[in-house]
Short mmCIF file of the C-alpha atoms (twelve columns), coordinates in Angstrom:
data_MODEL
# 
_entry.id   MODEL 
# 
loop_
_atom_site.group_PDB 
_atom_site.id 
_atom_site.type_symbol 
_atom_site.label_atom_id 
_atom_site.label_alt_id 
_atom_site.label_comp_id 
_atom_site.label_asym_id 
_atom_site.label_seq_id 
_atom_site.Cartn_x 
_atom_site.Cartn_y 
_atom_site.Cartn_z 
_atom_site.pdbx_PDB_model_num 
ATOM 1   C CA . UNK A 1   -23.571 22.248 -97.117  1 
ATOM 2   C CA . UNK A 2   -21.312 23.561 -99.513  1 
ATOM 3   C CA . UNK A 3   -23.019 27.383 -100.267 1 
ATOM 4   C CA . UNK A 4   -22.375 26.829 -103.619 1 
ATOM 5   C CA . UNK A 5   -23.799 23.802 -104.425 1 
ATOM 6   C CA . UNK A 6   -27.639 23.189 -105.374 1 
ATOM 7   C CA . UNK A 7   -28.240 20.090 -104.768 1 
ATOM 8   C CA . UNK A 8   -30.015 17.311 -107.232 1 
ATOM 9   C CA . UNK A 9   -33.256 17.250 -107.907 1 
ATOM 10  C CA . UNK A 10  -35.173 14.235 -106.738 1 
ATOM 11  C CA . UNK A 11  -38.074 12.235 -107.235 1 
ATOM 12  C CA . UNK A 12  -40.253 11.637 -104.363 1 
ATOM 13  C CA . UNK A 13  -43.384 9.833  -103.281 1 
ATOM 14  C CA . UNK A 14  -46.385 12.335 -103.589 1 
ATOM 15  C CA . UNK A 15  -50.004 11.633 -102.225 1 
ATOM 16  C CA . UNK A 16  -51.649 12.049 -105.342 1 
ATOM 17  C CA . UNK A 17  -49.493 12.478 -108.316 1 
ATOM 18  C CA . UNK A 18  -47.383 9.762  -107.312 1 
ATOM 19  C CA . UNK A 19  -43.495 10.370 -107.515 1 
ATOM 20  C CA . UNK A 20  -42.481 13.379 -108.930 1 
ATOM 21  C CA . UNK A 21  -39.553 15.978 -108.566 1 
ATOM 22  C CA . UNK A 22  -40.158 17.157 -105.625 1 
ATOM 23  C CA . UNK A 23  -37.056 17.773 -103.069 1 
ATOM 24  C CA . UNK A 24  -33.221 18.833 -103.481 1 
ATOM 25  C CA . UNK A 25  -30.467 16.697 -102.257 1 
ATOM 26  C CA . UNK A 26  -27.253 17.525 -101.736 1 
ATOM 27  C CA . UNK A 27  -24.438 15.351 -101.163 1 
ATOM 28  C CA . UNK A 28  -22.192 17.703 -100.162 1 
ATOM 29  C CA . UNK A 29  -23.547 18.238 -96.081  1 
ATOM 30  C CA . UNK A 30  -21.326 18.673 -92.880  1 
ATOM 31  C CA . UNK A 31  -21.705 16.713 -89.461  1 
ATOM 32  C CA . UNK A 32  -20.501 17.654 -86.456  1 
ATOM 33  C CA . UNK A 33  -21.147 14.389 -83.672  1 
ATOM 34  C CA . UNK A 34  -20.782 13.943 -80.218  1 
ATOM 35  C CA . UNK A 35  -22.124 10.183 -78.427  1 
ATOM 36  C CA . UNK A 36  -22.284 10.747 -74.764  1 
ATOM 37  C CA . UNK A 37  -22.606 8.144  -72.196  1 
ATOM 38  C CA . UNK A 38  -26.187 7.832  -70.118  1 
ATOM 39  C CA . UNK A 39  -27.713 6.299  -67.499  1 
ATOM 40  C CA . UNK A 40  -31.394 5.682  -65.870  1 
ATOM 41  C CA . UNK A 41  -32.710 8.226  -63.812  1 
ATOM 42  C CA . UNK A 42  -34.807 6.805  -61.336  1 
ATOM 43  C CA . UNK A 43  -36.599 10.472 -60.659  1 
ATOM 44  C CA . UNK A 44  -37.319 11.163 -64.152  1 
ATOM 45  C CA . UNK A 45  -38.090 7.716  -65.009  1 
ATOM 46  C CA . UNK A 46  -35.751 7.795  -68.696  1 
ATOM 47  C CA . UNK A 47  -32.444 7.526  -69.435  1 
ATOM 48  C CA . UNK A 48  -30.467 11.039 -68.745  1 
ATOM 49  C CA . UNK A 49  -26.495 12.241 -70.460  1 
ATOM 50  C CA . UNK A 50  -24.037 10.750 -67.306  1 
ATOM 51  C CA . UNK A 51  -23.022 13.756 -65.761  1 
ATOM 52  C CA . UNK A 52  -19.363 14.645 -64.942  1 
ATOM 53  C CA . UNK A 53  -18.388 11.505 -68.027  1 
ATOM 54  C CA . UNK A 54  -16.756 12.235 -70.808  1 
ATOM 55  C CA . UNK A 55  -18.314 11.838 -74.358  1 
ATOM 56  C CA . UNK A 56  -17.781 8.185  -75.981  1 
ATOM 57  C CA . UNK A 57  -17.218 10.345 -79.184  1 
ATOM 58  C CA . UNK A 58  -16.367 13.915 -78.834  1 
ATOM 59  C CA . UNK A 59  -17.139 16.308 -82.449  1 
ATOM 60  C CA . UNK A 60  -16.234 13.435 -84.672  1 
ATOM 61  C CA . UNK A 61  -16.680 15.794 -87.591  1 
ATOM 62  C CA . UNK A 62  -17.605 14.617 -92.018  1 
ATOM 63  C CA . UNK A 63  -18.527 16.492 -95.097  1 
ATOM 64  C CA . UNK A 64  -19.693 13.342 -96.413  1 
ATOM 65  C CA . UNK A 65  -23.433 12.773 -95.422  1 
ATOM 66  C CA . UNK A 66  -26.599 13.568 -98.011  1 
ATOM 67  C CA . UNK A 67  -29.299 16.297 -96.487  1 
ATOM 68  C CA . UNK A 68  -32.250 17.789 -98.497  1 
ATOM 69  C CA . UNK A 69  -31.958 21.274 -98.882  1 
ATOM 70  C CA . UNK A 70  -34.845 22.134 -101.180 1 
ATOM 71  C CA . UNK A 71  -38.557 21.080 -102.567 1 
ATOM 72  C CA . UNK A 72  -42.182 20.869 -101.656 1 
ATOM 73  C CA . UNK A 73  -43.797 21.814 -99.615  1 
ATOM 74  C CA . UNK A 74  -41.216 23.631 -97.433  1 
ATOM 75  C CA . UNK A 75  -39.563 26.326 -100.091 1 
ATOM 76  C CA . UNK A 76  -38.535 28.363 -97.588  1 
ATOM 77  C CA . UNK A 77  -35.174 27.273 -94.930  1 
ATOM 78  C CA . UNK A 78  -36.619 25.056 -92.352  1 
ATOM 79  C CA . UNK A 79  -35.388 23.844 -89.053  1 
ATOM 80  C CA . UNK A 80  -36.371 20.781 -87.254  1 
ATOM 81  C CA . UNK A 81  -35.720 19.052 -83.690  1 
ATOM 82  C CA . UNK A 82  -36.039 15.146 -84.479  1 
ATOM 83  C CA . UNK A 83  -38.233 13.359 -81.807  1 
ATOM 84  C CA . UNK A 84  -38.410 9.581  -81.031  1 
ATOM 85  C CA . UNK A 85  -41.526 7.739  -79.449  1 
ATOM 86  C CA . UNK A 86  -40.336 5.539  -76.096  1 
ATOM 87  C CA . UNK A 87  -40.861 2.463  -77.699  1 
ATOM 88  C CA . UNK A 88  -37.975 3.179  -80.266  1 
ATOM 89  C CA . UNK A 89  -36.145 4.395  -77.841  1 
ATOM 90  C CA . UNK A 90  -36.605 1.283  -76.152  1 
ATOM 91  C CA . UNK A 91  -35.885 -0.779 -79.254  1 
ATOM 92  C CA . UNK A 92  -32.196 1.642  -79.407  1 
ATOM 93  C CA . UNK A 93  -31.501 0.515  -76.462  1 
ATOM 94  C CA . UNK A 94  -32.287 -3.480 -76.099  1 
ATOM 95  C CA . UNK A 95  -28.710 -3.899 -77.478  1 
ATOM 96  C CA . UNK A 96  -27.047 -2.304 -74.560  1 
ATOM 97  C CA . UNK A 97  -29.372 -3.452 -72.284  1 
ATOM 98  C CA . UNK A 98  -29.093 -7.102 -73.155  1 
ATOM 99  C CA . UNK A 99  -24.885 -6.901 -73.139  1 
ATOM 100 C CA . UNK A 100 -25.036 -5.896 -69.387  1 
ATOM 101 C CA . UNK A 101 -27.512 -8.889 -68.135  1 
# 
C-alpha cells in the first residue's frame, strides 16, 4: 500500500459483541499478477504450472485493489499463504474442464 496511508476503519462481524470496529482497510494496495497455464500430472495426481509455456498473463500489475492492513486480533504485520481445499479447486476448474469435452 501506499506507506502513507492508514487505511479506514471498519466494522466487522465479532463473535460476541457483534460488529464492531475492528480491522483497517485500505484502498490504496498494489498487485502484481501472473496466470500461468497447467496441466494434470498423472504422477502427482493434481494439476501442475505447464512447464517450458509461457504465462497466459505475465505481471499484469494495479494499485487499485482494497487489502486490510490493520485490527484485531492480529496488531502486529502478518503474512499469510492462502490455501484451497480440492473440492474448490475442483469447482475452479469445471469451467475449463467442461469447454474441452
Amino acid at each position: 500500500t501506499e506507506e502513507d496511508v492508514d487505511g479506514v476503519l471498519l466494522r466487522a462481524p465479532t463473535k460476541d459483541e457483534g460488529m464492531q470496529y475492528f480491522c483497517r482497510d485500505s484502498g490504496f494496495g498494489r498487485v502484481v499478477l501472473s496466470l500461468y497455464p497447467i496441466e494434470w500430472d498423472q504422477e502427482l495426481g493434481d494439476y501442475i504450472r505447464s512447464p517450458n509455456k509461457k504465462p497466459i498473463i505475465d505481471r499484469a500489475c494495479s494499485s487499485q485493489c482494497t487489502v486490510e492492513v490493520g485490527g484485531g486480533p492480529w496488531w502486529d504485520v502478518w503474512k499469510v499463504k492462502s490455501k484451497m481445499s480440492s473440492t474448490m479447486k475442483r469447482l475452479i476448474r469445471l469451467p475449463s474442464m467442461l469447454r474441452k469435452s
